[in-house]
C-alpha positions in Angstrom: -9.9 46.2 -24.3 -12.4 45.2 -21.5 -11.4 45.0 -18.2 -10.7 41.9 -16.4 -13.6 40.2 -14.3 -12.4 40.1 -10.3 -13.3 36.8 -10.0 -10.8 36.1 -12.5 -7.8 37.9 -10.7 -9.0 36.0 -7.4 -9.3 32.8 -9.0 -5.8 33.0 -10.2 -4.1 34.6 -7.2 -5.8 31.1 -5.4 -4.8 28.5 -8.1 -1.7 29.5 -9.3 0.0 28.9 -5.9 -1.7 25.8 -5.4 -0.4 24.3 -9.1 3.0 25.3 -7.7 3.2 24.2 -4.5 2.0 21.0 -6.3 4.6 20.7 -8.7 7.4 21.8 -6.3 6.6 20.6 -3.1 8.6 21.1 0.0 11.8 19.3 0.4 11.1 17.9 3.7 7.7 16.8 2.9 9.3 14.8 0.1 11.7 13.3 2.4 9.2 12.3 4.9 7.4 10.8 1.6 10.3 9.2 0.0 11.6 7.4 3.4 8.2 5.7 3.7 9.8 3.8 0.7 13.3 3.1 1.0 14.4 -0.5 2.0 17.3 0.6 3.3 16.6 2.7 6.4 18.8 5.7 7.4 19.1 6.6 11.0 18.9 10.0 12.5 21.0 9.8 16.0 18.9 12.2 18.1 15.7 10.0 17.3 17.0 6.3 18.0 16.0 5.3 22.1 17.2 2.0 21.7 19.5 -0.6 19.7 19.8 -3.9 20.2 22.3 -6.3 18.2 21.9 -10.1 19.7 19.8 -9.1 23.0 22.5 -7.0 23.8 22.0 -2.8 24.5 24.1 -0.6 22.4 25.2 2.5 24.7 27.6 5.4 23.9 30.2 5.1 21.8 29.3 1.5 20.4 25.9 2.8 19.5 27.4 5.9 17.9 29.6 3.8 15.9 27.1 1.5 14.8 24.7 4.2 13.7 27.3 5.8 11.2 28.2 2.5 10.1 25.0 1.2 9.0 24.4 4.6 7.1 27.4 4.5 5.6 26.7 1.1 4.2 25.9 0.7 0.4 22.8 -0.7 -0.8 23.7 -3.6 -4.0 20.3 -4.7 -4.4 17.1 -6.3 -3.0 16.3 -10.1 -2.8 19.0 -12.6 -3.3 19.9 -14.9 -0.7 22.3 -17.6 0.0 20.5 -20.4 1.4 23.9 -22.6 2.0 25.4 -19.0 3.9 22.5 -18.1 6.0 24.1 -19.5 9.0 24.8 -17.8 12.6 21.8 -14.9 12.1 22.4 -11.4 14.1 19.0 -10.3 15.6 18.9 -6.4 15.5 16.3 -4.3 16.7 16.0 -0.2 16.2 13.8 2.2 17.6 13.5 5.5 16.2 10.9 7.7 17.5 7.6 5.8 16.7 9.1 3.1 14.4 10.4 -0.3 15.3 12.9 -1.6 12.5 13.6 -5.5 13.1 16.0 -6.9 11.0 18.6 -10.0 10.7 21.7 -9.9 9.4 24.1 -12.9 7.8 27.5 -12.1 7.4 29.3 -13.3 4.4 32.7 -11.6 5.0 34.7 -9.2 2.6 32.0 -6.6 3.6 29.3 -8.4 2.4 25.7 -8.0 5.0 22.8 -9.5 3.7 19.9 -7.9 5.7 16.2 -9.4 6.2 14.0 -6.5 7.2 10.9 -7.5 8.9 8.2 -4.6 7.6 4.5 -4.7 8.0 4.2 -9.1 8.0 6.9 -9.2 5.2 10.2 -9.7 5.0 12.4 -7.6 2.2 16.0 -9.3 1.8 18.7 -7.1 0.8 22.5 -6.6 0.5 24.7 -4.1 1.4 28.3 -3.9 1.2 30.7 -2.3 4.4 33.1 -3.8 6.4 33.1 -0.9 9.1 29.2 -2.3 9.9 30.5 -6.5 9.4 32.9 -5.0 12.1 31.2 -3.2 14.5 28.5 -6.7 14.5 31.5 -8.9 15.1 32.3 -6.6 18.3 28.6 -7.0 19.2 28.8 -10.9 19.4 28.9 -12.7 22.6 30.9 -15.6 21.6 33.7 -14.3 18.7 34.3 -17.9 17.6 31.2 -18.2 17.0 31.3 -16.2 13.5 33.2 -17.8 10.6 
């Protein structure tokens, strides 16, 4: 049997890492990846300078609260508004190290949020489902008679 070439032996000990750090790549690099994606942002508490809900700062234990809630809230499925419901929008803005997430959100009660998400010059409509988060927006509201 001939010996193996070095160049061979070098080659491999190069490309065989490469191929599987390829097919297996980091978990947090896939994160990072993966959340450039999702319509449905989650927030990371440490990260977020400011939130607004209706021109009003969220501090403390109201901004802790909404945090969880809105993670916490179940994505049903892109598109699909109500024109006849879209009444009485909630302006929300989130900032979160770099990134500015705008979005509006129509409350149709029982839990039901539909969220408009204001990305790059486009808007992606959504729903999610959670009471805790139709809550904690209610609190936020200047006027309380003025949700239905």
């Amino acid at each position: 049997m001939p010996p193996i070439p070095h160049w061979l032996v070098y080659a491999s000990a190069v490309v065989l890492p490469l191929c599987a750090f390829l097919l297996t790549p980091p978990s947090p690099l896939m994160n990072k990846l993966i959340s450039r994606f999702e319509i449905h942002p989650k927030l990371e508490n440490p990260l977020i300078t400011s939130v607004n809900v209706y021109g009003t700062e969220l501090r403390g234990r109201d901004r802790d609260r909404f945090i969880v809630a809105f993670n916490n809230a179940d994505f049903l499925f892109e598109y699909g508004m109500i024109p006849s419901l879209n009444k009485n929008p909630i302006f929300i803005r989130i900032k979160q190290g770099k990134r500015m997430y705008e979005l509006t959100a129509y409350l149709y009660g029982d839990g039901m949020i539909q969220l408009v998400r204001y990305k790059r010059k486009r808007q992606v409509t959504y729903r999610v489902s959670s009471e805790i988060l139709e809550l904690v927006l209610q609190s936020c509201i200047r006027d309380a008679w003025w949700v239905t």
